[in-house]
C-alpha positions in Angstrom: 97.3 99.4 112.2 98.3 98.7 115.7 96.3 101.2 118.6 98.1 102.7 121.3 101.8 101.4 119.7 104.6 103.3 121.9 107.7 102.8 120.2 107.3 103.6 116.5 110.6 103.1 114.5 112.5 103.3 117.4 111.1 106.4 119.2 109.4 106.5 122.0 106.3 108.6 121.1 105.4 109.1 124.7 109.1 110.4 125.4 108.7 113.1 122.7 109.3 116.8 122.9 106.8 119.2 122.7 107.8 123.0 121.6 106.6 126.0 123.2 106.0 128.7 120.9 108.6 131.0 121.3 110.8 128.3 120.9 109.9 127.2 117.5 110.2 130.8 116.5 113.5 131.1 117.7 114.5 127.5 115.4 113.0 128.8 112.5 115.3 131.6 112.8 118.0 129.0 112.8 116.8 126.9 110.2 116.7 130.2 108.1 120.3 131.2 108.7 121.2 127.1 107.4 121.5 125.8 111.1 121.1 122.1 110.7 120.7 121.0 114.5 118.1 123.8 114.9 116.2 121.7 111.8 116.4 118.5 113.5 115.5 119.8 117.1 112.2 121.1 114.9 111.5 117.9 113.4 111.7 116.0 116.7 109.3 118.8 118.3 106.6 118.2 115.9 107.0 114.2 115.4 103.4 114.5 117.7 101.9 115.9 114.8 102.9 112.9 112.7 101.2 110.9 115.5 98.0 112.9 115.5 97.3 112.5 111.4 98.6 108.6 111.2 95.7 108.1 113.4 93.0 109.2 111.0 94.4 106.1 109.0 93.7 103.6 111.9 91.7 101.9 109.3 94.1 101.3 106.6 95.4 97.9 107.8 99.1 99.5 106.8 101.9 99.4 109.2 102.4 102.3 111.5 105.9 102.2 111.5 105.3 102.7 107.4 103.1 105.3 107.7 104.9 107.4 110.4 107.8 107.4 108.5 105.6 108.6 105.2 104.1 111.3 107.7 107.7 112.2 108.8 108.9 112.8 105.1 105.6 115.0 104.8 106.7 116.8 108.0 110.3 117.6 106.9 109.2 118.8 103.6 106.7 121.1 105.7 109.6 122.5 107.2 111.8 123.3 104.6 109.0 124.8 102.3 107.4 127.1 105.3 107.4 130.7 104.7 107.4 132.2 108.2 106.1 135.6 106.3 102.7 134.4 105.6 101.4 134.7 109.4 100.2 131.1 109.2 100.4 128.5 111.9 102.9 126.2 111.2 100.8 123.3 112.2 98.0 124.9 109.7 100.8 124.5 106.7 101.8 121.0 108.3 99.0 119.3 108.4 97.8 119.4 104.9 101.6 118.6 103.4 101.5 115.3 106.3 98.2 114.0 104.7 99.3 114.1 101.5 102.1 112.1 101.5 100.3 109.6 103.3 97.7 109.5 101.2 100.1 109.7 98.1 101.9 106.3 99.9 98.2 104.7 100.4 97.0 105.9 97.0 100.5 103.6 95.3 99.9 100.7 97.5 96.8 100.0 98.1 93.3 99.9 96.5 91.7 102.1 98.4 88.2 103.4 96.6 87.4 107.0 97.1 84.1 107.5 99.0 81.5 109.6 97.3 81.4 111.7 100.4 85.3 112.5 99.5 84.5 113.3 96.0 81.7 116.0 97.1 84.3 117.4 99.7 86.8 118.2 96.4 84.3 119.2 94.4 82.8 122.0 96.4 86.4 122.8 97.3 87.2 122.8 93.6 84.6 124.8 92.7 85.1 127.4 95.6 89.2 127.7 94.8 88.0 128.6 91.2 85.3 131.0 92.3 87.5 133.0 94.5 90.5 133.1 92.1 88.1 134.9 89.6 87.4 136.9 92.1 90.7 138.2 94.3 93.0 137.2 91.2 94.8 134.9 93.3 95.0 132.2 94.2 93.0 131.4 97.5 94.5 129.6 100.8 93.0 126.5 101.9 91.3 128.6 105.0 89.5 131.3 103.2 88.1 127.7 100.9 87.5 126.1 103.9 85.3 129.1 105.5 83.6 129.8 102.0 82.4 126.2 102.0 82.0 125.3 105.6 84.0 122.6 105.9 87.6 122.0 107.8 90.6 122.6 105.9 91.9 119.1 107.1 88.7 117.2 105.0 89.3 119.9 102.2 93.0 118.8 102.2 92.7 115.1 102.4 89.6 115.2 99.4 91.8 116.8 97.2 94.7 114.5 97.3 92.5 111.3 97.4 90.7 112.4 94.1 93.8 112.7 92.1 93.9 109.9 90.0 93.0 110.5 86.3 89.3 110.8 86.0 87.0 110.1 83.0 85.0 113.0 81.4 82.0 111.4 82.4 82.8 111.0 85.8 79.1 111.5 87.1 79.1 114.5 90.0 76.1 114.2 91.4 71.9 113.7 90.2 69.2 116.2 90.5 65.7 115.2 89.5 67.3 112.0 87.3 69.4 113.8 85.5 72.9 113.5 85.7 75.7 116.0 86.1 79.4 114.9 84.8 82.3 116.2 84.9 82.6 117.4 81.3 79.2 119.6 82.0 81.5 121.6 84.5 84.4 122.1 81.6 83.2 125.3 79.6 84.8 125.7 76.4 85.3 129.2 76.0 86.3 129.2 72.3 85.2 132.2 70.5 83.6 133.9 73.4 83.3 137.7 73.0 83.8 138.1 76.7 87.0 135.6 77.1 88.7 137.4 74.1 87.9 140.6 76.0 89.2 139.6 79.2 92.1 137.7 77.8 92.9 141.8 76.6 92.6 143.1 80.0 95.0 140.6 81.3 97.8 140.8 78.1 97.2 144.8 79.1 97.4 144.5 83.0 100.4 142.2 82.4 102.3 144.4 80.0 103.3 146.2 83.3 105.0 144.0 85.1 108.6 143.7 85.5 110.0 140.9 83.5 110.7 138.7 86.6 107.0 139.2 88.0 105.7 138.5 84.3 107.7 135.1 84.1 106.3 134.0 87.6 102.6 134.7 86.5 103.0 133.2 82.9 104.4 130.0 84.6 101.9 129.7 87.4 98.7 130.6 86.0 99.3 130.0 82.2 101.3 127.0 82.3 99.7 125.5 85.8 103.4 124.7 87.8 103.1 125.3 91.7 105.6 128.0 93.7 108.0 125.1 94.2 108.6 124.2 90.6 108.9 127.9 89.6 111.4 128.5 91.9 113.6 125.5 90.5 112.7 127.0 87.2 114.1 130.3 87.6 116.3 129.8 90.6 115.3 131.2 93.5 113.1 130.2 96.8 109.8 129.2 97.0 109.2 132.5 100.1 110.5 135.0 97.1 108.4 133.7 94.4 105.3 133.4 96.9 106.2 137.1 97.8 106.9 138.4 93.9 103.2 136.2 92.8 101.6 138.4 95.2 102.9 142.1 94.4 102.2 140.6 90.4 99.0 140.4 91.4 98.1 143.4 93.4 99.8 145.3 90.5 97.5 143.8 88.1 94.1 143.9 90.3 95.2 147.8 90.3 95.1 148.1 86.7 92.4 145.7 86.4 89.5 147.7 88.6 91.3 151.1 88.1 
């Protein structure tokens, strides 16, 4: 990958814009209301965060032209899935969705190995996104992971996407005292279990009382594991409203639930 490259697919990256804030609140606004220039003049404005994540692949011997356009297609699809409502950063929702494209592009063309250091990374990660979903009924954002773990939501982000590639059972996680950990030892099988058939009746209960909308979004993200964007094209409506109708679901059930 070529350092210090100025022109990258025919931009000038030392020529490009950089928003002020008030500025990109005033575009989203735009982009909202279906305001096509606004979009692009908010996908040139951010074209240096592109720059700033291709670099962390300075050693991936791929083109830069290649992977800035990856990163740009990462960027764009930052921008039309943003939900200004969530008083996030849009660079924090950005940077994740940037990676993982890249990474998605490397993972098909390439034979990259993923380091054990990356593995550890998304396993904590792993293990702290189930712990806290337990615990808040929800799903938890990749901030409140990266502060329960103590590591950057960027590493969190790019661990995640390099481990997924269809992993053996006995994947071995890590060795304590000679022996070894796998992945299977981490998969419980909570067949028959008094307490699962319990709390499986506390949920049925708790989701008996939500509006059949609400219900369908819950039963399809928790039950049948499809992310915000593919229940939206399920049932037809945005990925903001079924973020926003996920969340009152759940507060309506965690009421229930510790009432």
């Amino acid at each position: 990958m070529t350092q210090g490259k100025v022109e990258i697919c025919g931009v000038n990256t030392s020529k490009l814009p950089l928003l002020k804030a008030d500025e990109k609140e005033a575009l989203f606004q735009q982009i909202e209301a279906g305001d096509e220039r606004a979009r692009e003049t908010y996908i040139e404005g951010n074209l240096r965060l592109v720059l700033s994540v291709i670099k962390r692949f300075s050693s991936s011997n791929e083109n830069v032209d290649d992977l800035f356009q990856i990163g740009c297609i990462g960027l764009i699809k930052a921008i039309d899935n943003f939900d200004t409502s969530l008083n996030v950063k849009f660079s924090t929702y950005a940077v994740p969705m940037i990676i993982g494209e890249i990474r998605r592009f490397l993972r098909d063309n390439s034979a990259m190995r993923v380091s054990r250091s990356l593995k550890d990374t998304a396993y904590k990660a792993i293990y702290a996104k189930d712990t806290l979903t337990r615990k808040n009924l929800k799903e938890p954002s990749i901030e409140e992971i990266a502060t329960e773990i103590g590591i950057s939501k960027e590493d969190i982000a790019y661990a995640l996407d390099a481990i997924q590639n269809p992993m053996s059972l006995y994947e071995p996680i890590l060795t304590d005292g000679g022996d070894t950990l796998y992945v299977m030892d981490q998969i419980s099988d909570k067949k028959n279990k008094e307490e699962n058939w319990v709390e499986h009746l506390s949920l049925s209960e708790a989701m008996k009382r939500l509006n059949p909308r609400e219900h369908e979004i819950i039963s399809l993200r928790f039950f049948e594991g499809k992310t915000q964007m593919e229940v939206a094209e399920a049932i037809g409506i945005s990925q903001a409203q079924v973020s926003r109708l996920e969340k009152n679901a759940l507060r309506s059930m965690r009421g229930y639930l510790t009432a």
